[in-house]
N, CA, C and O atoms as CSV, one atom per row, in Angstrom:
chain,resi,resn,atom,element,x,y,z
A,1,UNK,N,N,4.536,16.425,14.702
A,1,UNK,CA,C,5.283,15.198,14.844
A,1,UNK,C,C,4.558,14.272,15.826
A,1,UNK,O,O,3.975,14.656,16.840
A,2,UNK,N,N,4.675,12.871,15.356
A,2,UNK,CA,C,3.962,11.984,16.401
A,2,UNK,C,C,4.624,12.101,17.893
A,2,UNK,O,O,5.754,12.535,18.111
A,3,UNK,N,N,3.649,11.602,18.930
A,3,UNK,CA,C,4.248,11.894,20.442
A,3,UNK,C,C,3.719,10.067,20.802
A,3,UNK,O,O,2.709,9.387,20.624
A,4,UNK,N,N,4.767,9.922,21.250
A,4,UNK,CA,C,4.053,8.112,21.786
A,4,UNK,C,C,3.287,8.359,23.299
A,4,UNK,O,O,3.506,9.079,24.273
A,5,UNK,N,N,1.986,7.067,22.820
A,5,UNK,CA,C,1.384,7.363,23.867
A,5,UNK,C,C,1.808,6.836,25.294
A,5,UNK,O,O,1.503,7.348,26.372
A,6,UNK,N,N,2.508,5.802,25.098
A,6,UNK,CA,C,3.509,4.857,26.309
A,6,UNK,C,C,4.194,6.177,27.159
A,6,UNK,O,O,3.618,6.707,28.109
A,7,UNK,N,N,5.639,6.644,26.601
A,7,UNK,CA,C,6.266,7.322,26.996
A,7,UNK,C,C,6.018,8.067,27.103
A,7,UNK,O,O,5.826,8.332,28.290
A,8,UNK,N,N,5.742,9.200,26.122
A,8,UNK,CA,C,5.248,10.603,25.712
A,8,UNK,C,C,6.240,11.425,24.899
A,8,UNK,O,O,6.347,12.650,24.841
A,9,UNK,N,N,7.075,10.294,24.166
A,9,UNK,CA,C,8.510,11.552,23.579
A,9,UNK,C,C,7.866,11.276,22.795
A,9,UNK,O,O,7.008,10.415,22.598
A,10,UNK,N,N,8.707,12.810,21.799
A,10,UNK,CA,C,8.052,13.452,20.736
A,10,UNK,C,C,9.136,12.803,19.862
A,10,UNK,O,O,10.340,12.964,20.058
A,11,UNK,N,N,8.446,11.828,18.582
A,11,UNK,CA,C,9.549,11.586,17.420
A,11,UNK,C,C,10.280,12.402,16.325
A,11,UNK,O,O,9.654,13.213,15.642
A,12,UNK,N,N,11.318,12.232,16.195
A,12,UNK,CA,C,11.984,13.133,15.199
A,12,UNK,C,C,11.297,12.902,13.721
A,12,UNK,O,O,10.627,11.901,13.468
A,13,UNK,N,N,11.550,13.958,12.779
A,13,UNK,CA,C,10.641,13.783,11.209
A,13,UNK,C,C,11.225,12.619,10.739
A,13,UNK,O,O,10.558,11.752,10.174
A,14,UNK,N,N,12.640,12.515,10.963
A,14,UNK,CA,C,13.456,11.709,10.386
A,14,UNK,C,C,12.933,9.916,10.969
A,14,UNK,O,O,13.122,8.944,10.238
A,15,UNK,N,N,12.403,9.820,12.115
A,15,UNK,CA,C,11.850,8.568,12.853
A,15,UNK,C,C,10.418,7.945,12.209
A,15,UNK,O,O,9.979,6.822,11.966
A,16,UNK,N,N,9.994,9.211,12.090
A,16,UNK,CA,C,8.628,9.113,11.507
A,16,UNK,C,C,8.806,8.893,10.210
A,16,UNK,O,O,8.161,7.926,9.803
A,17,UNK,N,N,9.625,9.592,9.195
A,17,UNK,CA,C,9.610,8.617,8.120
A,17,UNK,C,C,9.996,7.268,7.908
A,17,UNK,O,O,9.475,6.535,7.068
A,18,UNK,N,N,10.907,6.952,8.670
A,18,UNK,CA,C,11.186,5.345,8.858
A,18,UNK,C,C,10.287,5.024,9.189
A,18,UNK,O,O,9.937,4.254,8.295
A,19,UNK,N,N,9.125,5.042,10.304
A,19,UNK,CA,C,8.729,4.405,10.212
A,19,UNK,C,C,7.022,4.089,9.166
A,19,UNK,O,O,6.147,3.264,9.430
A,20,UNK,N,N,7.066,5.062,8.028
A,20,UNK,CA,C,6.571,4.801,7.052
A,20,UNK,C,C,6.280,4.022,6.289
A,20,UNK,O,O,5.228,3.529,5.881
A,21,UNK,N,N,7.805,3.870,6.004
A,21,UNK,CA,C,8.260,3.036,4.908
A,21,UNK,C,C,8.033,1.470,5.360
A,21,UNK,O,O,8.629,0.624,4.693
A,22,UNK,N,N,7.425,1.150,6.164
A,22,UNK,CA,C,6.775,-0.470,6.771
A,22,UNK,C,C,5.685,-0.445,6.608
A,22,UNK,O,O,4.976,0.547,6.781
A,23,UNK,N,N,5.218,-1.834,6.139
A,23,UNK,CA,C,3.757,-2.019,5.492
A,23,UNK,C,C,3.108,-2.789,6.425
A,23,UNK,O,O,2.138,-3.432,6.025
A,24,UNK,N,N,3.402,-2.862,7.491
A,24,UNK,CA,C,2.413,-2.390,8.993
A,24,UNK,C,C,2.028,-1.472,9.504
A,24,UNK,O,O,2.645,-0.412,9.406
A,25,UNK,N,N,0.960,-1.571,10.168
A,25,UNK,CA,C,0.638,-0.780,10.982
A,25,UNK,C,C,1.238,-0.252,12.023
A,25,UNK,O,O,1.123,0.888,12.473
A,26,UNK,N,N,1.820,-1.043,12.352
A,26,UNK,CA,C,2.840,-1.642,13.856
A,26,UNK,C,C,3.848,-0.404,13.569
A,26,UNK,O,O,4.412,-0.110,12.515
A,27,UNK,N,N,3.893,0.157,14.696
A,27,UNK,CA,C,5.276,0.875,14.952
A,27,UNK,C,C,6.070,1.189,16.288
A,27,UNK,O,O,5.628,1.996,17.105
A,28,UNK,N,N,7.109,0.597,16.444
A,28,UNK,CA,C,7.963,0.348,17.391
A,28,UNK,C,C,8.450,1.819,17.956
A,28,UNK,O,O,9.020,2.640,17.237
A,29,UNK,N,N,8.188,2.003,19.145
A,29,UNK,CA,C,8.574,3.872,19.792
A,29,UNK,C,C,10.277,3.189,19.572
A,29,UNK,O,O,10.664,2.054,19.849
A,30,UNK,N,N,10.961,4.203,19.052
A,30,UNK,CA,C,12.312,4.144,19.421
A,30,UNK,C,C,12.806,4.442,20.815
A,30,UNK,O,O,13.915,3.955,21.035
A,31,UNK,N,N,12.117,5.305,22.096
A,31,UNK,CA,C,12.525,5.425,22.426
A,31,UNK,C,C,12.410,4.551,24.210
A,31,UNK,O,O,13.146,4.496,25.196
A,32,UNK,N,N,10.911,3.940,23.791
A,32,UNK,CA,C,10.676,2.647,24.863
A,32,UNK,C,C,10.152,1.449,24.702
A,32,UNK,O,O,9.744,0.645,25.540
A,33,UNK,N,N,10.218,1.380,23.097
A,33,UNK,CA,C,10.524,-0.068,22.346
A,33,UNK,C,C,8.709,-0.343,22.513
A,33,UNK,O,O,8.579,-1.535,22.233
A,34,UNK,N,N,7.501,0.157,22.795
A,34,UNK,CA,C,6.143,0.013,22.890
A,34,UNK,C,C,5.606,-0.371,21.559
A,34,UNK,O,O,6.342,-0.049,20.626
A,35,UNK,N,N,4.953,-0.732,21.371
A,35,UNK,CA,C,3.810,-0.710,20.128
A,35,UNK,C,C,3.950,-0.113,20.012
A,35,UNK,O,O,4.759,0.343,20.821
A,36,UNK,N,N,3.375,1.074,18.692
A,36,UNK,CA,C,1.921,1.901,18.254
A,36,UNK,C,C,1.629,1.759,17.589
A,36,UNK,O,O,2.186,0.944,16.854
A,37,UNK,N,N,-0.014,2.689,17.034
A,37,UNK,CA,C,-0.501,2.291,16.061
A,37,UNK,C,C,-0.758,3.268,15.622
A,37,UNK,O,O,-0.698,4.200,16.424
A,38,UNK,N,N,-1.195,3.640,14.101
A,38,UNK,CA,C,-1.386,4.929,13.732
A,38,UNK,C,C,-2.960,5.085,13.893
A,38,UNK,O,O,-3.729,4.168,13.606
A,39,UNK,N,N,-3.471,6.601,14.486
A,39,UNK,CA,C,-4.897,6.597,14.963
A,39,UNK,C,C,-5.563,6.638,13.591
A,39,UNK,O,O,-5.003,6.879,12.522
A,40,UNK,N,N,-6.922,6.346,13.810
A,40,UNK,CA,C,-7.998,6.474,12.884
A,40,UNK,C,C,-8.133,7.787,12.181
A,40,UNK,O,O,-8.383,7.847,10.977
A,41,UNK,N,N,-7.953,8.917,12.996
A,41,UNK,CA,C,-7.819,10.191,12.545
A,41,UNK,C,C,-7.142,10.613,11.098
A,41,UNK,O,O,-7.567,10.958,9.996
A,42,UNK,N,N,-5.143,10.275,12.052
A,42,UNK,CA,C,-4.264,10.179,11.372
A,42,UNK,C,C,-4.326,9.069,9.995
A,42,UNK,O,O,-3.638,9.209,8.984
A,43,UNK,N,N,-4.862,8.464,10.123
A,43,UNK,CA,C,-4.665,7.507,8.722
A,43,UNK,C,C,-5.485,8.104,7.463
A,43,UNK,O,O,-5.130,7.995,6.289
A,44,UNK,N,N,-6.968,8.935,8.056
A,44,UNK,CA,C,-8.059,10.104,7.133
A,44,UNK,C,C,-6.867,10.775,6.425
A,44,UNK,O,O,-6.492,10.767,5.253
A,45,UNK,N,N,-6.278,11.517,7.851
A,45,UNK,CA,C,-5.553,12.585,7.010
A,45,UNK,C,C,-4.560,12.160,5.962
A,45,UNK,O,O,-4.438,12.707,4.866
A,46,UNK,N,N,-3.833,11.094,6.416
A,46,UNK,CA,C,-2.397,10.521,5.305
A,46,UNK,C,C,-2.569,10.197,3.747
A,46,UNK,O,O,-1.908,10.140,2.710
A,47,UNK,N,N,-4.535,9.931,4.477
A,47,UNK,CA,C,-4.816,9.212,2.546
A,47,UNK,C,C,-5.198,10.518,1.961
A,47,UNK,O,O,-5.339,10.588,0.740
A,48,UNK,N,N,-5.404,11.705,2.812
A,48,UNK,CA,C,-5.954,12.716,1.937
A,48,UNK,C,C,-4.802,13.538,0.967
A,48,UNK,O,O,-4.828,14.038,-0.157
A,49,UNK,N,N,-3.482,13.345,2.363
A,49,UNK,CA,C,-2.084,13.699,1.579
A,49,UNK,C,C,-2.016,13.112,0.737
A,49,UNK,O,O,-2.247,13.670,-0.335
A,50,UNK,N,N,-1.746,12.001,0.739
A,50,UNK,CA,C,-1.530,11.031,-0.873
A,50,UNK,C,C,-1.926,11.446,-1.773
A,50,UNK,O,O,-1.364,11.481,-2.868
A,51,UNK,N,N,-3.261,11.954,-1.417
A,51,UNK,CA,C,-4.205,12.552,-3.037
A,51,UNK,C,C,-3.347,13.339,-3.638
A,51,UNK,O,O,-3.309,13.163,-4.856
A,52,UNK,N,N,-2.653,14.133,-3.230
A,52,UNK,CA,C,-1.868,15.839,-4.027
A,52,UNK,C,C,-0.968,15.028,-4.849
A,52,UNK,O,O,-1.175,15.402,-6.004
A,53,UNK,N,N,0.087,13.943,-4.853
A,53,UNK,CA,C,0.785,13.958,-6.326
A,53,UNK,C,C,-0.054,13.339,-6.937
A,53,UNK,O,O,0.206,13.384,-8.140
A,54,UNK,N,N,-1.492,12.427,-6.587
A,54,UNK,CA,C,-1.790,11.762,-7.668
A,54,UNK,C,C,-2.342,12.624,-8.246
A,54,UNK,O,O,-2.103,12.483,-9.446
A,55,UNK,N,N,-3.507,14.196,-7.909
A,55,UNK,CA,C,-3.942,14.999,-8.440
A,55,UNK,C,C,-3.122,16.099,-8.997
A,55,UNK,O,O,-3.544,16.538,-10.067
A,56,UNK,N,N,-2.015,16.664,-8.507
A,56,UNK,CA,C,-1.528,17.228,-8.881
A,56,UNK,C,C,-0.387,17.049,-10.430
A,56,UNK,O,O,0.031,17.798,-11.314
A,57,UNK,N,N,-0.283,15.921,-10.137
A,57,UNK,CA,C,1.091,15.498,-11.812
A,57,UNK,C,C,0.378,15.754,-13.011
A,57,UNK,O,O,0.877,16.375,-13.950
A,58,UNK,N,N,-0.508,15.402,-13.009
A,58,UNK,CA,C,-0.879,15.599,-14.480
A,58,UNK,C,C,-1.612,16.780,-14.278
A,58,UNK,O,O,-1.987,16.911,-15.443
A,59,UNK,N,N,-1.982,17.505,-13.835
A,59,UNK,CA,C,-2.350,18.932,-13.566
A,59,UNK,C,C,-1.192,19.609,-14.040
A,59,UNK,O,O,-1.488,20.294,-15.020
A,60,UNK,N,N,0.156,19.698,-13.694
A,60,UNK,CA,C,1.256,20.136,-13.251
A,60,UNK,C,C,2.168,20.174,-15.012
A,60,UNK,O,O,2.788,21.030,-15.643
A,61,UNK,N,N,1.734,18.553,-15.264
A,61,UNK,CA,C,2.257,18.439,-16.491
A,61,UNK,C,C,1.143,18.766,-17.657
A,61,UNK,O,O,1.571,18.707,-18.810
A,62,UNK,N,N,-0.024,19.051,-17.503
A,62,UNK,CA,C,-0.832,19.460,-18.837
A,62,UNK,C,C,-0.757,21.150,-18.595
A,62,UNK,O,O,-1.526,21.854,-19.249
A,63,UNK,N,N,0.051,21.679,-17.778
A,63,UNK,CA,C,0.414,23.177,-17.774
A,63,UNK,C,C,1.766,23.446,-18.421
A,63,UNK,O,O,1.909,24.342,-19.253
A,64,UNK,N,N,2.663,22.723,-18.058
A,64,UNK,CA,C,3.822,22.685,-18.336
A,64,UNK,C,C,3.801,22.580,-20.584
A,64,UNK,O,O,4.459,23.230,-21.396
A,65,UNK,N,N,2.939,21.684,-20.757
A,65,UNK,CA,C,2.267,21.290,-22.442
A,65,UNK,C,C,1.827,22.713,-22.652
A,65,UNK,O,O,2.547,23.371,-23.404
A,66,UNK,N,N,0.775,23.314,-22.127
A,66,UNK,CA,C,0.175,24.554,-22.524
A,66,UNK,C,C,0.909,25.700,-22.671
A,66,UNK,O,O,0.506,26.548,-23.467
A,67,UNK,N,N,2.273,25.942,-21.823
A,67,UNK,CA,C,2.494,27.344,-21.567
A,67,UNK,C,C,4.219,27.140,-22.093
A,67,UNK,O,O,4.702,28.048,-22.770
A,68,UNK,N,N,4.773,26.357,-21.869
A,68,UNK,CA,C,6.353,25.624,-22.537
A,68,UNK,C,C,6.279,24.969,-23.837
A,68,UNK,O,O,7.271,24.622,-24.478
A,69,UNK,N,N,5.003,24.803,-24.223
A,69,UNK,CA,C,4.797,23.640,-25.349
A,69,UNK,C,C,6.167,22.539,-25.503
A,69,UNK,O,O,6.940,22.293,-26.429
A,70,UNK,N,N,5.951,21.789,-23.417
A,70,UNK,CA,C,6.419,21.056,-23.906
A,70,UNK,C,C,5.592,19.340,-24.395
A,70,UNK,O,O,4.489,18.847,-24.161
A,71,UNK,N,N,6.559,18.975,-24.995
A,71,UNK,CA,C,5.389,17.542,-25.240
A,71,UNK,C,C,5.535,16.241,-24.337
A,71,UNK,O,O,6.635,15.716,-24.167
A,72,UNK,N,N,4.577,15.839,-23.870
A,72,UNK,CA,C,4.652,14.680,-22.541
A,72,UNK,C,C,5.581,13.832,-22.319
A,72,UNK,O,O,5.255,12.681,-22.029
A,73,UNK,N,N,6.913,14.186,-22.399
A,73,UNK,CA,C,7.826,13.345,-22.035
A,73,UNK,C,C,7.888,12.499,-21.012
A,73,UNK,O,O,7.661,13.073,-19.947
A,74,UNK,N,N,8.147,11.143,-20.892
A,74,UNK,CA,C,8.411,10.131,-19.777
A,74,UNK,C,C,9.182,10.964,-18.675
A,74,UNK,O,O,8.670,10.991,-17.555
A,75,UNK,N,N,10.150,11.524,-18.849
A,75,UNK,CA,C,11.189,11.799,-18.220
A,75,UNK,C,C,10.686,12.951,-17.028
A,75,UNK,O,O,10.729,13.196,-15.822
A,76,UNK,N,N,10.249,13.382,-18.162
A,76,UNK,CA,C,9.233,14.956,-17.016
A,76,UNK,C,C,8.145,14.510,-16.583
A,76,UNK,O,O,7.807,14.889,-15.462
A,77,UNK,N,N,7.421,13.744,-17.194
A,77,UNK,CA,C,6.810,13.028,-15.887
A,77,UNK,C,C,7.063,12.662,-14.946
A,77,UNK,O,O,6.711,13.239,-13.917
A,78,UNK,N,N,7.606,11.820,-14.954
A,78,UNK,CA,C,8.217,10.860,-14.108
A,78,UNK,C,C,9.085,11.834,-12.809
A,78,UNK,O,O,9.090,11.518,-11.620
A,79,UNK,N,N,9.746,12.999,-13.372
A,79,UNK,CA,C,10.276,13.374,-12.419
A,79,UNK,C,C,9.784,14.795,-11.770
A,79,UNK,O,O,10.395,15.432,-10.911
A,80,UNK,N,N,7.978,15.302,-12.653
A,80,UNK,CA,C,7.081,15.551,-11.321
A,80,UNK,C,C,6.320,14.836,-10.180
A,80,UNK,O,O,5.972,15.272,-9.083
A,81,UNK,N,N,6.151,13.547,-10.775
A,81,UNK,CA,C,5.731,12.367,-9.972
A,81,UNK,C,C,6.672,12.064,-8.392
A,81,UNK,O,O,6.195,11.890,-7.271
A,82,UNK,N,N,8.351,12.088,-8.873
A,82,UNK,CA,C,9.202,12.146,-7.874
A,82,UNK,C,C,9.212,13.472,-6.975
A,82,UNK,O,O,9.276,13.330,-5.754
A,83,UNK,N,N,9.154,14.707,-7.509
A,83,UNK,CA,C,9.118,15.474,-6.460
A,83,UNK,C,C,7.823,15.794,-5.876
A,83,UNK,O,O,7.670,16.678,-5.032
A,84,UNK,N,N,7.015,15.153,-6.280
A,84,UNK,CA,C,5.540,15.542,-5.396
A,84,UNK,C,C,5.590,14.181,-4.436
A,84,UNK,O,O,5.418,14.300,-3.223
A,85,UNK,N,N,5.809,13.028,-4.979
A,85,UNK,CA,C,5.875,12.051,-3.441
A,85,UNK,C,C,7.328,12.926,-2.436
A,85,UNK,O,O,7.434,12.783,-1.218
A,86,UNK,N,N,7.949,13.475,-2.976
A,86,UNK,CA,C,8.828,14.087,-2.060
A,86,UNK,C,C,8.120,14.779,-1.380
A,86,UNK,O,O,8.111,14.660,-0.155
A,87,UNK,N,N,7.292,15.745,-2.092
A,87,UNK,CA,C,6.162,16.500,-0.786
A,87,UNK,C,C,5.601,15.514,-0.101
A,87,UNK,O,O,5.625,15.603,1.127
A,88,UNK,N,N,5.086,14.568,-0.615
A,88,UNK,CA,C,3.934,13.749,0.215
A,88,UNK,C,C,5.093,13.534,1.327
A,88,UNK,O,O,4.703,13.915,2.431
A,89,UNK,N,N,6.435,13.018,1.330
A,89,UNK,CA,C,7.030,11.912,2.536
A,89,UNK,C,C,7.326,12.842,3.484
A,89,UNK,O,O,7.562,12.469,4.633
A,90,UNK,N,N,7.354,14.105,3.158
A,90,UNK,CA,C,7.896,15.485,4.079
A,90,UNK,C,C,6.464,15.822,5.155
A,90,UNK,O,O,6.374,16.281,6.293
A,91,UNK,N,N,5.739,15.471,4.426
A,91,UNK,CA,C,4.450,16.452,4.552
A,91,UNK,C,C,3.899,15.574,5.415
A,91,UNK,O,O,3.367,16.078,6.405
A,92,UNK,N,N,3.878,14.334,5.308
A,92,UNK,CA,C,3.137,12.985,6.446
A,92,UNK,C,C,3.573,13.048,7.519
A,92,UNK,O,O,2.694,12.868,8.362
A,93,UNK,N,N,4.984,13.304,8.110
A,93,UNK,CA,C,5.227,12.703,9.616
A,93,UNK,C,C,4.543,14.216,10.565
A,93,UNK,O,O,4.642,14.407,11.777
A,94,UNK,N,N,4.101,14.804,9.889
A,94,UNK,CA,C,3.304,16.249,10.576
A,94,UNK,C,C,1.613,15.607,10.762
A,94,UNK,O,O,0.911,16.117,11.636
A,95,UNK,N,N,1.307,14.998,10.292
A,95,UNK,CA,C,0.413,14.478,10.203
A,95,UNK,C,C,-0.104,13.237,10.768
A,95,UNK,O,O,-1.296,12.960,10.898
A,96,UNK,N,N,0.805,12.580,11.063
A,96,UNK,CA,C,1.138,11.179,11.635
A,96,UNK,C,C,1.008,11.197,12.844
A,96,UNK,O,O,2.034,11.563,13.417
A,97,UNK,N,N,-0.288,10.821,13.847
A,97,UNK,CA,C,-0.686,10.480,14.926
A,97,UNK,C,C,-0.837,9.180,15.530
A,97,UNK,O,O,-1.385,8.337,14.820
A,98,UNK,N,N,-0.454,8.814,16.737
A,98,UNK,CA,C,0.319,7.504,17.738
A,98,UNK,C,C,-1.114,7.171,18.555
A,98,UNK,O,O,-1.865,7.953,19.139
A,99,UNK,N,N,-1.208,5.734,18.378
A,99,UNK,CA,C,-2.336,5.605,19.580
A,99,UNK,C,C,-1.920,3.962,20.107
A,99,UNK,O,O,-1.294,3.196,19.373
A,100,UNK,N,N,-2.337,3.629,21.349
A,100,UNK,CA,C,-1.691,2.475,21.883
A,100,UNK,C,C,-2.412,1.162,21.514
A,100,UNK,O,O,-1.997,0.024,21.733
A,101,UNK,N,N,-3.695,1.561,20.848
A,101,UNK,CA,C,-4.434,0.382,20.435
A,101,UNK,C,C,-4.669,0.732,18.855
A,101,UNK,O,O,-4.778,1.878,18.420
A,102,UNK,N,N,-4.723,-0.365,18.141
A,102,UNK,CA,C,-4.932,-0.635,16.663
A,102,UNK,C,C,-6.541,-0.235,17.008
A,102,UNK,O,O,-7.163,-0.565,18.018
A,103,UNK,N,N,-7.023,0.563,15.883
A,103,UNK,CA,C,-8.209,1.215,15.525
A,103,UNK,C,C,-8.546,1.016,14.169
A,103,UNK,O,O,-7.805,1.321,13.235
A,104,UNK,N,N,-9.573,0.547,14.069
A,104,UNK,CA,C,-10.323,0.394,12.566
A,104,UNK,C,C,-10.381,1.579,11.960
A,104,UNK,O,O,-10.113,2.539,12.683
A,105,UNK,N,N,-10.695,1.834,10.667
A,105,UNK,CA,C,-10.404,2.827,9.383
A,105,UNK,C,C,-11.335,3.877,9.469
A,105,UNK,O,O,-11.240,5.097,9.605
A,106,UNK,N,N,-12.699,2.696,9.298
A,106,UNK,CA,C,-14.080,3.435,9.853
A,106,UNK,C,C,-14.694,3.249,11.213
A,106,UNK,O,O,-15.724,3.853,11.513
């Protein structure tokens, strides 16, 4: 779980996914209102998470065709697609590291 670098409290999973779901960088410590930013590190690792539902769904579903013979339904797609970003949103705030200055990618 992220730890802010201002204060030093440790955020709840539940904090850290909120603050996900913002398409900033910017993230407000809940608990002394500071900046942060997510480190250079942490951002490697988040895009590497991402990779698993995009690699994994159709992996997942051309097994499901082979061994169920079932045939590519929208529906079953669609709703391995949903539970693998469910892994991804679980799986990020473990991953999700705090730094007090905005840091470039590379």
């Amino acid at each position: 779980m992220p730890i802010c670098q201002s204060c030093g409290n440790k955020w709840s999973w539940k904090q850290s996914v909120k603050s996900l779901f913002r398409f900033s960088r910017k993230m407000k410590c809940p608990y002394c209102r500071e900046m942060q930013y997510q480190s250079q590190d942490s951002m490697k690792k988040g895009s590497l998470v991402a990779l698993i539902p995009i690699i994994l769904a159709p992996i997942i579903t051309m097994v499901a065709q082979l061994f169920f013979s079932l045939e590519p339904l929208f529906g079953f797609v669609l709703m391995i697609y949903v539970l693998l970003m469910g892994l991804f949103f679980s799986i990020t705030p473990f991953v999700l590291r705090l730094s007090n200055e905005e840091e470039p990618l590379w």
